[in-house]
N, C-alpha and C positions, 0 to 999 in steps of 0.2 A: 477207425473207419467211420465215415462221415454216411448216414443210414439217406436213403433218398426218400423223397416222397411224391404223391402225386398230387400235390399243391404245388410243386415247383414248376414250371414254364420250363426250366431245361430237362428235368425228369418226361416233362409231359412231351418237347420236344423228341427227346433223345428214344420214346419208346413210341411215337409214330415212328418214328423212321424205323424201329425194329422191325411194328408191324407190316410195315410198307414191304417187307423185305419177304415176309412168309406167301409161298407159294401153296394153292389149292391142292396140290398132289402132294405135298411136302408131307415124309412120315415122320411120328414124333419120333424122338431117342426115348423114350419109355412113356407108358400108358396106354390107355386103349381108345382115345378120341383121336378123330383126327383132325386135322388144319380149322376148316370149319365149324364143329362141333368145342373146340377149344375158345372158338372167337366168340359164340356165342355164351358157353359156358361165362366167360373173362362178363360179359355184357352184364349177365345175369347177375354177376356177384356186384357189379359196377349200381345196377337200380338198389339195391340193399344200401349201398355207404350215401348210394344220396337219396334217402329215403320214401323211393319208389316202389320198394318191393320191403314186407315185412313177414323172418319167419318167428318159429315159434319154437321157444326152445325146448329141446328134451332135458329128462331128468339126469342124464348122462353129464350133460354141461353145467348143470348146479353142481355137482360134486368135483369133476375133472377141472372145470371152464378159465376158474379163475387159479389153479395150480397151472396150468400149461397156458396164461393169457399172453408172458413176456413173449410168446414165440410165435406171435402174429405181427408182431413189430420190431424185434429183435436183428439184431447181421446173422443172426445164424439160418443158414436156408432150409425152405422148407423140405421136406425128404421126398425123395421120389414114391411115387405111387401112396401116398399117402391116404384116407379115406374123405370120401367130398358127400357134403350136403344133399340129401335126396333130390332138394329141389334144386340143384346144380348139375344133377348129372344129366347132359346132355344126349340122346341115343338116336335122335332122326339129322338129316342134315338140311341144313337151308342155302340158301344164296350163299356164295363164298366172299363174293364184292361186300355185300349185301353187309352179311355177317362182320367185314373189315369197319365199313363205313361207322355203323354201329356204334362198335365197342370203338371205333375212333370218337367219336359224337361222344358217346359216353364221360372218356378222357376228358375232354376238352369243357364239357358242361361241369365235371366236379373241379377241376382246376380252374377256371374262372371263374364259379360260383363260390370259391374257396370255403370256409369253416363254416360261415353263414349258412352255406346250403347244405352242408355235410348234415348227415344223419347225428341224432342224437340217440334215436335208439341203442339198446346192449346190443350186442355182437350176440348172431343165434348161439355159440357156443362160447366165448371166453366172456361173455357179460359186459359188463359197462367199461366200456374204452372211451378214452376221451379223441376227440373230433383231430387231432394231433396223431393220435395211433393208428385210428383209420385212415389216414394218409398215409404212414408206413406201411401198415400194415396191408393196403390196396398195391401200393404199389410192388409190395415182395411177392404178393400174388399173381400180379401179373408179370415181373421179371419171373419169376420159378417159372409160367406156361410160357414165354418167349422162348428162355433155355430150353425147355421141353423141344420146342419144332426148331433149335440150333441157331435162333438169333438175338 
């Protein structure tokens, strides 16, 4: 299985068009955000890999971080309802366009900014990845919350 990334132009194609496809009412197939609150959540995690947003890691991630790091870039998917980052959890709702246009903008700034502009920062919790994994790694994140709202 050939792992996609979001340094690719057809990846970054291929998941506008996903986004293009989720509707404002649309309920997810599991979790507790909805349409908008996802888009934004997606955006949030998107300022982190191009190093616009910096957290700070717990002591949970020096021990666990770099035992579980292959599985932020890996073909195996991430599991449903899994736990998310304080500062990712999304609970008020914004614009739904708004919130699309975004994390589209978002997309499209890290894939033609390619490796040069990617983060160098460690990952809040699996530590120093190389600028290669956060392109996997970004992009199974945002296919896991596509599947989530069914496209």
């Amino acid at each position: 299985m050939i792992m996609k990334t979001l340094f690719s132009k057809q990846a970054l194609d291929k998941s506008i068009e996903r986004i293009n496809q989720i509707q404002a009412d649309k309920q997810p197939l599991w979790g507790k955000m909805n349409a908008t609150q996802m888009l934004d959540h997606c955006s949030e995690t998107m300022k982190v890999a191009r190093g616009q947003k910096e957290l700070k890691r717990i002591f949970l991630s020096y021990v666990l971080g770099s035992l579980m790091k292959k599985s932020f870039y890996n073909e195996k998917p991430i599991p449903k309802n899994g736990p998310t980052h304080k500062d990712f959890i999304i609970t008020n709702t914004s614009d739904f366009e708004k919130a699309k246009q975004e994390l589209i903008d978002h997309l499209v700034a890290f894939q033609e900014g390619g490796m040069e502009k990617c983060t160098s920062a460690p990952h809040a919790f699996f530590g120093k990845i190389t600028k290669e994994q956060w392109g996997l790694g970004m992009y199974k994140h945002l296919d896991h919350h596509l599947q989530q709202f069914g496209v």
